[in-house]
Backbone bond lengths (Angstrom), bond angles and torsions (degrees), N, CA, C in turn:
res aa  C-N    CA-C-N  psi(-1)  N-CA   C-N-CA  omega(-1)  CA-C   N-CA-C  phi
1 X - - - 1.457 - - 1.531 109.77 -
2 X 1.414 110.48 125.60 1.544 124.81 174.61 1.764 106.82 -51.67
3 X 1.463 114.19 147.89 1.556 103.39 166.27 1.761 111.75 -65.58
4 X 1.104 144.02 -128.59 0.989 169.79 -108.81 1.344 114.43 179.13
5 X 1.209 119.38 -59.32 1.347 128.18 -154.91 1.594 110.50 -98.70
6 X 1.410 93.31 -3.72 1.859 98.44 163.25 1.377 118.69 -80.29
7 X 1.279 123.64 -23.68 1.868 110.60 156.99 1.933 84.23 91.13
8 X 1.102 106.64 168.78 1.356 134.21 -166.39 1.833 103.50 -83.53
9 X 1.012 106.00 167.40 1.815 113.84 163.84 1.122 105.37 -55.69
10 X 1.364 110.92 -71.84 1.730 107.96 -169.64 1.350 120.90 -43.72
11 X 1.494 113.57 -15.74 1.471 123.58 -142.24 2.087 90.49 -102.98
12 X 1.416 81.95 -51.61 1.593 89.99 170.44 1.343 130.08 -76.63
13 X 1.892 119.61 -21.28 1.353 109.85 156.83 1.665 102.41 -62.95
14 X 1.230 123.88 -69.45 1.651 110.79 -157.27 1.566 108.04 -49.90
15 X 1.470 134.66 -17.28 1.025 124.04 161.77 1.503 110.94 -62.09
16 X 0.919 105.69 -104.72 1.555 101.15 178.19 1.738 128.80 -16.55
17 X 1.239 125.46 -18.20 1.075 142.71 146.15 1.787 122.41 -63.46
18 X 1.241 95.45 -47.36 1.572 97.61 176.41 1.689 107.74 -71.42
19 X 1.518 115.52 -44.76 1.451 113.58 147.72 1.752 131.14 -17.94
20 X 1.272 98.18 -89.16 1.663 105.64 172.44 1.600 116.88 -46.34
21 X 1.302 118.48 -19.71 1.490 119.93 -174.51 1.418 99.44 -61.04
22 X 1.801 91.39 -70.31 1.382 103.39 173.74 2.058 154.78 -51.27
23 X 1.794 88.03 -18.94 1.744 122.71 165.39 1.558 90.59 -68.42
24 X 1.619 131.06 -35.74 1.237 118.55 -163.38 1.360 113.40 -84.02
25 X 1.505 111.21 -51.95 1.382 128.04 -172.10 1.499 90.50 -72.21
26 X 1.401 147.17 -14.42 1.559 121.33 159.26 1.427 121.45 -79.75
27 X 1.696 115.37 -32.60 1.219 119.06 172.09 1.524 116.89 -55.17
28 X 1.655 115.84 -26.62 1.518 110.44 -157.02 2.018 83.40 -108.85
29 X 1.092 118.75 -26.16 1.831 106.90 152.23 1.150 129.78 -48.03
30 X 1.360 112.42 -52.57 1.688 123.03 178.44 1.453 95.24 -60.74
31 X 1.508 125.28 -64.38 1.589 97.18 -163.61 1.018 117.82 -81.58
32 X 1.565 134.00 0.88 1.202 112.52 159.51 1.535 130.38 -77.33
33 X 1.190 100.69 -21.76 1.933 121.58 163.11 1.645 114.31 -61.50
34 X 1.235 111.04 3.43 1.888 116.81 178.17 1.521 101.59 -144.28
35 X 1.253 105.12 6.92 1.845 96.46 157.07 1.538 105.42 -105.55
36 X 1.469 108.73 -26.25 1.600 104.83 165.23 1.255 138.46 -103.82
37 X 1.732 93.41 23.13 1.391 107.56 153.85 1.498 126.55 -92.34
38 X 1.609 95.55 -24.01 1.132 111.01 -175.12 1.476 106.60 -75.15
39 X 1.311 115.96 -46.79 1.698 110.94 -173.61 1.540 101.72 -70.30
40 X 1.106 126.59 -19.38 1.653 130.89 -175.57 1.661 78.99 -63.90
41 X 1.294 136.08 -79.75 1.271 148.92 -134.07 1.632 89.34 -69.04
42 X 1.134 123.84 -46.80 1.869 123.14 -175.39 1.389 95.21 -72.43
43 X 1.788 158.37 -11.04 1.446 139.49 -127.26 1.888 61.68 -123.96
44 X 1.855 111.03 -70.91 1.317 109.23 -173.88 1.547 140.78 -38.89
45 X 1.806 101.58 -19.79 1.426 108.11 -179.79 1.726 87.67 -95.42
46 X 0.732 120.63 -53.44 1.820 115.19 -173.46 1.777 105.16 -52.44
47 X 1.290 120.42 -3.79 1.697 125.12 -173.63 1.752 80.92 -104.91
48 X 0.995 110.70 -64.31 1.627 110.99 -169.09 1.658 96.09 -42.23
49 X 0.925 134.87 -56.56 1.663 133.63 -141.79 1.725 97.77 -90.18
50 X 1.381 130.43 4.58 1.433 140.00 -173.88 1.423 105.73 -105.66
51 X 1.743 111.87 -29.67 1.339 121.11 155.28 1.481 97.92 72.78
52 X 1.290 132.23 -145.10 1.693 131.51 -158.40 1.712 110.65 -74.31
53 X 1.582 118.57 -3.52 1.127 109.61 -168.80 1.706 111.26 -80.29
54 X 1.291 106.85 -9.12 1.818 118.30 171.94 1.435 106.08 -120.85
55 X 1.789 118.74 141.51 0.718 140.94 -153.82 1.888 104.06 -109.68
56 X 0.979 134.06 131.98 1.624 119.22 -158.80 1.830 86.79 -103.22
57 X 0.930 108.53 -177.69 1.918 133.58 -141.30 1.132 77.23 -149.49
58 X 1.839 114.50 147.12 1.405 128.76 159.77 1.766 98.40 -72.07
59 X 1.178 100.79 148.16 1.908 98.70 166.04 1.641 89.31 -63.61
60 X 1.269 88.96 178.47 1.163 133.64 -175.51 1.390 116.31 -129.64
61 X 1.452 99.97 120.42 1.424 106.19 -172.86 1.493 116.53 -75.14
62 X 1.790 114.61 128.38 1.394 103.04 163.78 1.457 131.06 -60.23
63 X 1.699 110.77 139.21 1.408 98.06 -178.15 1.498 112.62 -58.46
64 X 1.269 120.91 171.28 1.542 130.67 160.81 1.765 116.81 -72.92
65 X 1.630 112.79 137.75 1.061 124.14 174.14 1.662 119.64 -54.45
């Protein structure tokens, strides 16, 4: 006999469903967070190679989580 506090099938597919939603929507975050690191990294070498005619900006701090 199951405890109690395991909830029904239905209860545990939509969990596990609400799971995988979320494995997805981080997988498709992460790579979009390293294609715009990557063009950050190509914008900065194309600023480097213009040499004194651009003026650089303090970063900008990310906010906190």
């Amino acid at each position: 006999m199951r405890p109690r506090w395991w909830g029904t099938s239905p209860e545990i597919r939509e969990l596990k469903d609400t799971a995988a939603a979320y494995a997805n929507q981080i997988q498709v975050l992460t790579l979009r967070s390293a294609e715009l690191e990557a063009h950050d990294a190509r914008l900065i070498e194309r600023l480097r190679q213009l040499g004194e005619n651009v003026a650089a900006l303090p970063a900008q701090r990310r906010p906190s989580p």
